[in-house]
C-alpha positions in Angstrom: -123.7 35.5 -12.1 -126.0 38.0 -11.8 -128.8 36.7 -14.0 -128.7 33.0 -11.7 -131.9 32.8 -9.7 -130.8 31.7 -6.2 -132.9 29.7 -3.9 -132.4 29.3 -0.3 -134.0 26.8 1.8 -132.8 25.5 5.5 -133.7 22.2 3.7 -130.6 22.6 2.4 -128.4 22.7 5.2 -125.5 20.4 5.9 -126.1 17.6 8.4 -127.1 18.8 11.9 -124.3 16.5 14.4 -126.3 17.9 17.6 -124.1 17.9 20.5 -120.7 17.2 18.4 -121.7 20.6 16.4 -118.6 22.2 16.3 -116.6 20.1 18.5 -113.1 18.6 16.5 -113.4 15.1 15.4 -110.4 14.0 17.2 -112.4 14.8 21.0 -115.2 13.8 20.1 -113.7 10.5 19.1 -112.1 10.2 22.6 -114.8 11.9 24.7 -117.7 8.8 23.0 -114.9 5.7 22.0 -114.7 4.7 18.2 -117.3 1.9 18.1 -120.7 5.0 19.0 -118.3 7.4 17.4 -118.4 5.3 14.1 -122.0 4.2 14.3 -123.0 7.8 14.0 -120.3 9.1 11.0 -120.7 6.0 9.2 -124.0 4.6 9.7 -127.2 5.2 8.2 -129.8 5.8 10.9 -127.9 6.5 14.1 -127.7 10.0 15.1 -125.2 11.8 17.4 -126.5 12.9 20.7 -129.1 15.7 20.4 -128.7 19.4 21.6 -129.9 20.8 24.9 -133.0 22.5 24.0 -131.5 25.5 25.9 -128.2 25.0 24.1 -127.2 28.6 22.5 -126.0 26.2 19.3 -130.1 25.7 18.7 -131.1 26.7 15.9 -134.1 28.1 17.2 -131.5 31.0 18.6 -130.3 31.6 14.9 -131.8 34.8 13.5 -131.9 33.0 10.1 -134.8 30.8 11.3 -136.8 32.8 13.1 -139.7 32.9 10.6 -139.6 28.8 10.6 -141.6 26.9 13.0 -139.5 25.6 15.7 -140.7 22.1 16.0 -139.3 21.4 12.0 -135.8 22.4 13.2 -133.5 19.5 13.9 -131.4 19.3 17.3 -129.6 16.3 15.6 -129.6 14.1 12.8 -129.1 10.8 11.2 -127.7 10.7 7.7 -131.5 9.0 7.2 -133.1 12.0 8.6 -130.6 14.4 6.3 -131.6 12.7 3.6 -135.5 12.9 4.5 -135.0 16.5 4.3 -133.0 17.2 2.0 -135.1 14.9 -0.7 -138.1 16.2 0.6 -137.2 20.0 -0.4 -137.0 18.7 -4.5 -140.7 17.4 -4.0 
């Protein structure tokens, strides 16, 4: 709709699974065992592991951030910490 103001806001993004970005459930399931792999997926505060800060999956690679300050930008997170942000971009 053309006459829709659109905002866009990082803040917005989908939870950030660090290492497990973009991996398939199923191997990551194997590679970690079901008791960590469930902690993270269905637990509150536990977050996968985080991402290499050399990883080319950073976000601080993505062209979309570059006018954000680095040190904001997640390289995992808990549903806690998804929710911090996510809450935080309404106030």
């Amino acid at each position: 709709m053309m006459h829709v103001d659109t905002k866009y806001s990082w803040k917005l993004n989908e939870r950030h699974y660090g290492d497990w970005q973009g991996k398939n459930k199923d191997e990551v399931l194997e590679e970690v065992g079901e008791e960590f792999f469930l902690s993270v997926r269905r637990g509150y505060d536990t977050p996968p592991p985080s991402l290499s800060i050399t990883d080319k999956r950073n976000p601080e690679f993505d062209s979309n951030y570059k006018a954000l300050d680095t040190s904001v930008l997640p390289l995992a997170e808990s549903l806690k910490d998804t929710s911090k942000r996510v809450v935080n971009y309404f106030f």
